[in-house]
N, C-alpha and C positions, 0 to 999 in steps of 0.2 A: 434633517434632510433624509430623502429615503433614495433607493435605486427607482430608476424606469423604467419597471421591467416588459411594459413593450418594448420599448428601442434596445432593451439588450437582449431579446427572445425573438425580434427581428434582424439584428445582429446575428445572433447564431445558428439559424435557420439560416443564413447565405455565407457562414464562415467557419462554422467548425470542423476539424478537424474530422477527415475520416478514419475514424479509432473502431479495428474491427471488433470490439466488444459491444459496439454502438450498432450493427449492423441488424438487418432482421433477421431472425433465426435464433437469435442468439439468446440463452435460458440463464432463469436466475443463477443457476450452480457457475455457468462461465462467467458470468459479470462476480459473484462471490469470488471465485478466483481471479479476475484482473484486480481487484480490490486488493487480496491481499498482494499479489503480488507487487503491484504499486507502490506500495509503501516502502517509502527511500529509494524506490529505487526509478529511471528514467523511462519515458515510455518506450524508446528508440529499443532498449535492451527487452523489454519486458515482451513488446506482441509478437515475437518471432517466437519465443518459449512457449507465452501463452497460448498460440495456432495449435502447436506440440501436444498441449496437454488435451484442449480442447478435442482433439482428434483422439488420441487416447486413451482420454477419461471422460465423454460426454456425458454420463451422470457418477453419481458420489457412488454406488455400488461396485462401480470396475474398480476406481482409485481403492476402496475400502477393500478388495481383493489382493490388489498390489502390495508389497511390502513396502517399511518406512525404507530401504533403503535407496528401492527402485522410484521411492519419489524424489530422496533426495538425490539421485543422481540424474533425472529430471530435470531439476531445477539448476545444478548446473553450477553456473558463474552469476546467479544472480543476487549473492547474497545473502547476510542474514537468514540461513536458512531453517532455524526453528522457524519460521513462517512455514516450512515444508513440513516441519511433523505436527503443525498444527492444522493445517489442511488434512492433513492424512486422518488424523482426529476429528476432526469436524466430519470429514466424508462416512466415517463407521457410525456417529448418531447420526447422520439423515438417512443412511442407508437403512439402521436400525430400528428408528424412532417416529421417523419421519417420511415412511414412504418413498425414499429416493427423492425428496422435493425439498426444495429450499422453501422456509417458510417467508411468510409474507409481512409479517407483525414484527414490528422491534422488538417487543419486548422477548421474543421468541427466540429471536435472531441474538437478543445479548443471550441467550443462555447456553448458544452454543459453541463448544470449544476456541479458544483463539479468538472471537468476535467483540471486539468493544464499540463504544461510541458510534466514533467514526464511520466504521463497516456497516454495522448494522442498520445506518439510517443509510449507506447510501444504496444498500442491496435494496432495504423497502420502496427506498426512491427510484432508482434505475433499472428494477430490473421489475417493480411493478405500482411505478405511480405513485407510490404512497406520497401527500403534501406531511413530508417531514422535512427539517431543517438537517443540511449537510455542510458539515463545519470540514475544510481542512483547513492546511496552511494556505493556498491560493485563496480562498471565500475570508478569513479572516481581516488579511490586507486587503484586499478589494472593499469591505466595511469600513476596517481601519479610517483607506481613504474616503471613499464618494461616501460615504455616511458622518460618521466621527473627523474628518480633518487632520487624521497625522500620517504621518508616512510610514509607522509601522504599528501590529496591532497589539505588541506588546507580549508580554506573559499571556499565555494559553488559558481559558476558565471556558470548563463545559456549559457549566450554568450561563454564565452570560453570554459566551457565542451563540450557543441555540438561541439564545432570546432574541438575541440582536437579529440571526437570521430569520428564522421565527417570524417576528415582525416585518420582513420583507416580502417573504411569501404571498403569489396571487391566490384567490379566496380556490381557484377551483384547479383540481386537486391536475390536471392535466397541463396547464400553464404551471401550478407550482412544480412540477416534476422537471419540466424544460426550462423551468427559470433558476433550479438550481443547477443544471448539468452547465447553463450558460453562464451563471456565476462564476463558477469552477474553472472553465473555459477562459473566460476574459482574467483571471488572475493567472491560469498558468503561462496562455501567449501575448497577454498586452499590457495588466498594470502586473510587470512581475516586481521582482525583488532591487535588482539593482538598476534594472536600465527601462522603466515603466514608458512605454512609445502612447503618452496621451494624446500626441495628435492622431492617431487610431482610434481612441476608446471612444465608441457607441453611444456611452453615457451623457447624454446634456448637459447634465451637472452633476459638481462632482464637488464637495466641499475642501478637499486638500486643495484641487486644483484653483478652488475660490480665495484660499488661503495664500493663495503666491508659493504655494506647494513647500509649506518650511520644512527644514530637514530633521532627522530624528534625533530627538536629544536624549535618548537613554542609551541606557548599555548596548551596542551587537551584538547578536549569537555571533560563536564565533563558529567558524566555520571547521569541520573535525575533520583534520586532515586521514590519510589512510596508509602512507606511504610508515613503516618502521612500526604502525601498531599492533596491537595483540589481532586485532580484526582482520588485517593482513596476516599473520600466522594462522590463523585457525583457518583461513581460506585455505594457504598451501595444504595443508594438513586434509583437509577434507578433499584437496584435488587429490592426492596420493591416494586415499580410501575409494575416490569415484573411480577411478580410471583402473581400480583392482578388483577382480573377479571374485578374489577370493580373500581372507585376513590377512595383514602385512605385518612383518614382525618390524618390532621399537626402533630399529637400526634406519629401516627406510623413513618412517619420518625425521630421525634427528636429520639427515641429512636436510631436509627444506629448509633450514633455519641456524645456521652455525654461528652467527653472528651472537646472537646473546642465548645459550641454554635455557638459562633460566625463564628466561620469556616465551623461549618453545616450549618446556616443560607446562609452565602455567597456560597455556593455549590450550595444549594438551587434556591438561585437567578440567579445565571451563568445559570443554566438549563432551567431556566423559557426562560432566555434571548436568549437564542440558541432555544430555539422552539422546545427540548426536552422533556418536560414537560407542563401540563394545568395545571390553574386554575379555578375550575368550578365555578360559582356564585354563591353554595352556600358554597366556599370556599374549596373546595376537590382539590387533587392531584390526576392527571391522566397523562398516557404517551399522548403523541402528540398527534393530531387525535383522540383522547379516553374519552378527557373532557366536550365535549361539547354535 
C-alpha cells in the first residue's frame, strides 16, 4: 500500500497549521533554527523564542559575533541546551565558510556542526525544495500505519525510513517538498501517538485502518519523566548562571537542589563536561564563553 499524496497535499493546503517558520520571508538560516530548536521540544514553547532569535540573529554572522553565553541565555527555558552551543557553532562555519548562507545539499548540510540526518534533509527540503526524504518521529508512524499496518513504527533505522519514505515521494521535486511537510503535518495533529482522530485523516486508505487497527504488540517507549531528574538539576543550575551578569560562587548553586547533593554535584559536573558552564580560576561558575 502507498500514501495519496494528492488528497494529503490537498489536505494541507486547506489545513495546516500557520507555523511562522512556514511563512514567506522566511530564509534557510530560520527554518535551520526552528529545526533544531524543535527537537523534544513543543511548538507552543519554541515560536515565541524563535520570533526572538529570528529578530536578533537574521543571518549566522550576528549569532557568530554573539557569545556562547548570550545564546544560551537566549534560549532560555527551552531545554536541552547543547542544541545552543551547537547553533552558535554552526553559525561561525556559515559565517566563515559559507558566505553567511546556509547551504542547500545534504551532503553539505551533514557536515556542519550539530547537523544529522534528520536536520539536514529537512533544511534541503523546506527551506529549498530539495525531493529528499524527511524522517521524524510523526512521518515514521503515519508509514508505520497507512503503509505497513501497525500501530507503531517500531525501533528507528535510517536506512530503512529513508527508503520507505523515499518510496512515497511525488516524481517532481515541488509536490515532493509539500508532500513531506504534509506527511509531517498529518502525524503531528491527526494520526498521533496515543489518540489518532482517523475519522479526520484525508487519507482514503490506510492499511492499519484496513486491519481493524490492531494494537501494538511490542515493548512502549516509555515515557521519561522530568520531575526529580538530573535534567531537572542541570535546568535550575543553568537558571541561576542565566539570570547572573556576572560568575556565581558554589554556594548559590548548592542551594537549587538540597534534596540529594550528590546528584547536584553530578549535574554539576555533566555541565562543566558539555562545555555549558566555566570555571574561572578563582573558582566561580559562569555560562560558557562568560568565565574567563
Amino acid at each position: 500500500m502507498t500514501v495519496d499524496s494528492s488528497a494529503l497535499i490537498r489536505w494541507y493546503d486547506a489545513e495546516a497549521r500557520d507555523l511562522p517558520w512556514r511563512r514567506e520571508g522566511v530564509t534557510a538560516w530560520h527554518i535551520l533554527m526552528s529545526e533544531i530548536m524543535l527537537q523534544q521540544t513543543p511548538v507552543v514553547r519554541v515560536a515565541p523564542i524563535w520570533e526572538q532569535w529570528v529578530q536578533r540573529w537574521p543571518v549566522p554572522s550576528l549569532m557568530a559575533a554573539s557569545s556562547q553565553a548570550d545564546v544560551l541565555r537566549a534560549w532560555g527555558k527551552l531545554g536541552y541546551p547543547r542544541r545552543a552551543l551547537r547553533l552558535h557553532q554552526c553559525s561561525e562555519v556559515l559565517a566563515t565558510q559559507h558566505g553567511d548562507v546556509v547551504p542547500s545539499d545534504v551532503d553539505t548540510l551533514l557536515g556542519l556542526p550539530g547537523i544529522g540526518a534528520y536536520t539536514a534533509r529537512a533544511v534541503a527540503c523546506f527551506a529549498y525544495g530539495q525531493r529528499v526524504p524527511v524522517v521524524d518521529t510523526n512521518v515514521r508512524r503515519v508509514v508505520a500505519r497507512a503503509v505497513h499496518g501497525n500501530a507503531e513504527p517500531g525501533n528507528p533505522s535510517t536506512v530503512r525510513d529513508l527508503a520507505d519514505v523515499s518510496a512515497l515521494l511525488p516524481r517532481t521535486r515541488a509536490r515532493a517538498a509539500t508532500f513531506s511537510a504534509a506527511l509531517m503535518e498529518l502525524g503531528a495533529t491527526i494520526c498521533t501517538a496515543r489518540s489518532p482522530e482517523c475519522s479526520r485523516c484525508p487519507l482514503p486508505s490506510c492499511a492499519w485502518m484496513d486491519a481493524g487497527r490492531p494494537a501494538h504488540t511490542g515493548e512502549r517507549r516509555k515515557v521519561q519523566k522530568f520531575a526529580g531528574t538530573d535534567r531537572q538539576v542541570r535546568g535550575k543550575l543553568m537558571a541561576v548562571l542565566r539570570d547572573s551578569s556576572r560568575p556565581v560562587e558554589r554556594v548559590r548553586l548548592d542551594q537549587v537542589w538540597l534534596d540529594d547533593p550528590g546528584q547536584r554535584d553530578r549535574a554539576l559536573h555533566s555541565l562543566l563536561l558539555d562545555g555549558l558552564v566555566e570555571q574561572t580560576d578563582d573558582g566561580l561558575f559562569a555560562l560558557a564563553g562568560e568565565g574567563s
